[in-house]
Backbone as CSV, one residue per row, in Angstrom:
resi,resn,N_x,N_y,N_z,CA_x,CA_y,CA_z,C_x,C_y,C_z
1,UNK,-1.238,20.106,7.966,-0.956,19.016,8.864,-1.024,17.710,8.067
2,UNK,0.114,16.770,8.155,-0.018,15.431,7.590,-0.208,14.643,8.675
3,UNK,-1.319,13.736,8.353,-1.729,12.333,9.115,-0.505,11.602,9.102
4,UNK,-0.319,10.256,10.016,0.464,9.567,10.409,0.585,8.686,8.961
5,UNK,-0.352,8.058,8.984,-0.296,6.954,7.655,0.674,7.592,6.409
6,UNK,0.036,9.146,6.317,0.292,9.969,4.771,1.744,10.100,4.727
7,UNK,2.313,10.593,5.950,3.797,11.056,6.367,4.363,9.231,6.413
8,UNK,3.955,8.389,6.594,4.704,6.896,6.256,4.484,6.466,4.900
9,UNK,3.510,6.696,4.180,3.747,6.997,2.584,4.829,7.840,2.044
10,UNK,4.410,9.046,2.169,5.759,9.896,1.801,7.173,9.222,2.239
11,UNK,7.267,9.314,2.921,8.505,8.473,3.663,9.140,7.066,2.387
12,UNK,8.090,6.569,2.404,8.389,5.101,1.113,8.734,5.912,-0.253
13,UNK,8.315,7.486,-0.734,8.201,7.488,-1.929,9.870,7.564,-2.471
14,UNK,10.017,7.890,-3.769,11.741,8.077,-4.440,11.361,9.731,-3.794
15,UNK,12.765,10.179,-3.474,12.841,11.505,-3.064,12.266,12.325,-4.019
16,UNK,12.733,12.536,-5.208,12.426,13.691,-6.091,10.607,13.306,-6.157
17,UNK,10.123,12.324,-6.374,8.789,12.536,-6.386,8.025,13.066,-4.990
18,UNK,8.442,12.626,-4.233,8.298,12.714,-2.614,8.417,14.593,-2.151
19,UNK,9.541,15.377,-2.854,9.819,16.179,-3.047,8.525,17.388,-3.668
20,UNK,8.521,16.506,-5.053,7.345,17.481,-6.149,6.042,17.215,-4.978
21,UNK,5.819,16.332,-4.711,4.074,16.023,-3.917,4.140,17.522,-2.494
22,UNK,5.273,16.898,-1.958,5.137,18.249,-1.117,5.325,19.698,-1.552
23,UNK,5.883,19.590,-2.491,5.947,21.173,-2.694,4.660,21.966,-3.355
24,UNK,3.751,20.706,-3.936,2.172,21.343,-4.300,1.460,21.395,-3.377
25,UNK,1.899,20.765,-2.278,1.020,20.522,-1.059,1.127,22.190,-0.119
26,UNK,2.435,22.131,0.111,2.906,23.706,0.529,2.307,25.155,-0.363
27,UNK,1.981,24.885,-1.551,1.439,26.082,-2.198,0.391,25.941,-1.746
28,UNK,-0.610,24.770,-2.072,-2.079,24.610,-1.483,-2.205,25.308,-0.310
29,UNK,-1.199,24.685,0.945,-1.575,25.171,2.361,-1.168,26.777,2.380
30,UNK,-0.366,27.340,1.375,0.058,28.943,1.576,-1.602,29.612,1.353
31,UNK,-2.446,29.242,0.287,-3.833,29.433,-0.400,-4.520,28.187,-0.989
32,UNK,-5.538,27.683,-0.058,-6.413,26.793,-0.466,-7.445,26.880,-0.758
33,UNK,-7.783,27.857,-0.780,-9.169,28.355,-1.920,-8.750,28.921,-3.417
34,UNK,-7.514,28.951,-3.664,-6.888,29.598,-4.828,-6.912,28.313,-5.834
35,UNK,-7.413,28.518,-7.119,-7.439,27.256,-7.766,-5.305,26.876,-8.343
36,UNK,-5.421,26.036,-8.392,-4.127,25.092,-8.295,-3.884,24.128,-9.147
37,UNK,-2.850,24.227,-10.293,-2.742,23.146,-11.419,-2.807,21.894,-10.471
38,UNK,-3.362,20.492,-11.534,-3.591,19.257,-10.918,-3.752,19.191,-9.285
39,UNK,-5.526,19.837,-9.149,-5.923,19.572,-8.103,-7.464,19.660,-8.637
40,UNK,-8.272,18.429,-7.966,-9.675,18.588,-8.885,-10.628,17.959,-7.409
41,UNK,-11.559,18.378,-6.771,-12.372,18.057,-5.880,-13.123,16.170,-6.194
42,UNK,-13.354,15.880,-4.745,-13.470,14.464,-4.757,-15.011,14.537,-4.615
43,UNK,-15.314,13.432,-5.515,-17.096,13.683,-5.377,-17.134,13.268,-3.951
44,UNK,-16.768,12.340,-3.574,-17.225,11.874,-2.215,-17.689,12.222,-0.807
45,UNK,-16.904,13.861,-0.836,-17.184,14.274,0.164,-16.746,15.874,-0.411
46,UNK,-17.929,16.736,0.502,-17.426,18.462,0.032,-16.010,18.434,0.702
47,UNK,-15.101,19.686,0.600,-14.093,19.782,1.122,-13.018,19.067,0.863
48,UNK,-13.110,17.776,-0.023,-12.320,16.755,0.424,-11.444,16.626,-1.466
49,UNK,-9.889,16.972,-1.779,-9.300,16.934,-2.587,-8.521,16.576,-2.632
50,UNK,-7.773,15.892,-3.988,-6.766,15.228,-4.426,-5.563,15.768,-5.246
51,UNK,-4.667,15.734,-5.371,-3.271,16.593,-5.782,-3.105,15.489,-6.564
52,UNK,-2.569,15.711,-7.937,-1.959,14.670,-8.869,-0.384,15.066,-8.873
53,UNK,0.448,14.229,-9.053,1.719,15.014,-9.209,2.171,13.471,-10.093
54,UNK,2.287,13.384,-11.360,2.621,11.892,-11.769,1.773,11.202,-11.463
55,UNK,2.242,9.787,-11.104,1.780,8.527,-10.996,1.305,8.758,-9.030
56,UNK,1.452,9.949,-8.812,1.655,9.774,-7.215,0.150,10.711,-6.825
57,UNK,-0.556,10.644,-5.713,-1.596,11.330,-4.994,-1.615,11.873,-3.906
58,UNK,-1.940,12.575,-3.268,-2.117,12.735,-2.279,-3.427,13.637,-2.168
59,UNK,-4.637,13.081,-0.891,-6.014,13.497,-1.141,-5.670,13.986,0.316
60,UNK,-6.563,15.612,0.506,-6.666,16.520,1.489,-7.681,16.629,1.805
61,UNK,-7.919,17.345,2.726,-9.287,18.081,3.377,-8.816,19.888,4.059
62,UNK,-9.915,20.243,3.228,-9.598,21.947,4.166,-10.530,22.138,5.009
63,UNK,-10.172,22.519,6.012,-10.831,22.808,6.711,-11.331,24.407,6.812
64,UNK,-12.274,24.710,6.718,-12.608,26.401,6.310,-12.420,27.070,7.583
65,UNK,-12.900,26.856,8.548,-13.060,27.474,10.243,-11.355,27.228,10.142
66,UNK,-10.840,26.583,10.472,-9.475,26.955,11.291,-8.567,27.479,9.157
67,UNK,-8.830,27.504,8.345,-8.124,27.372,7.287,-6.987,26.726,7.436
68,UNK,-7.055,25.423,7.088,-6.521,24.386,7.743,-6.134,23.314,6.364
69,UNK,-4.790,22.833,6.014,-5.299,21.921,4.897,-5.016,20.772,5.421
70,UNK,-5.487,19.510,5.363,-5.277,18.375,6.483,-5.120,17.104,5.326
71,UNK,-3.802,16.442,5.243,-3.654,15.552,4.477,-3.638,14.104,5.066
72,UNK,-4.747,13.887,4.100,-4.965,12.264,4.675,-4.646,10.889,4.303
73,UNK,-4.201,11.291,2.977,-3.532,9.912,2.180,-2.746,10.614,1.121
74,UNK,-1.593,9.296,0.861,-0.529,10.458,-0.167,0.065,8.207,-0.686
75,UNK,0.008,8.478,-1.807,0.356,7.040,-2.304,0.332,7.327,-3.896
76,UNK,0.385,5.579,-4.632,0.062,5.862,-5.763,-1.186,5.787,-6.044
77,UNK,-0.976,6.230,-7.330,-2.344,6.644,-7.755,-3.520,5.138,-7.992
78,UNK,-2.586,4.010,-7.875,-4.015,2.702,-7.973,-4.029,2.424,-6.577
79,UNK,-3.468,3.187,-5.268,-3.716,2.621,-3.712,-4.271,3.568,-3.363
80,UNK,-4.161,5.167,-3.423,-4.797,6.242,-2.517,-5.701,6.204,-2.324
81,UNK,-6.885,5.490,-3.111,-8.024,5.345,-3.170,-8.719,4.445,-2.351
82,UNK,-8.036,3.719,-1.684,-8.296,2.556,-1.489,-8.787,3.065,0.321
């Protein structure tokens, strides 16, 4: 599931990058306990991870009970954070 904000990011990005972000996002959600090139856990919170794809981010949350991957921000990499 993409949040409102994340899906109006994506929306702004160049297609082909916009493209690559979702398609790591779709492997993640096929298996999200499966480890996954450029994806590394956020200290900030358990559960809570970031996808590198380039200059671009997008940070998730799984949810374990429903196995669920829930994306909450997707930008560049000096705003996602923010």
């Amino acid at each position: 599931m993409i949040e409102k904000q994340a899906a109006r990011r994506l929306a702004d990005m160049p297609p082909k990058q916009r493209s690559s972000l979702i398609d790591g996002l779709k492997a993640i959600a096929r298996d999200p306990f499966a480890a996954h090139a450029s994806v590394k856990p956020m200290r900030v919170e358990q559960d809570l991870y970031r996808l590198r794809q380039g200059k671009w981010r997008a940070v998730y949350r799984i949810d374990r009970r429903a196995r669920e991957v829930r994306v909450l921000a997707a930008d560049s990499r000096g705003r996602v954070y923010r």
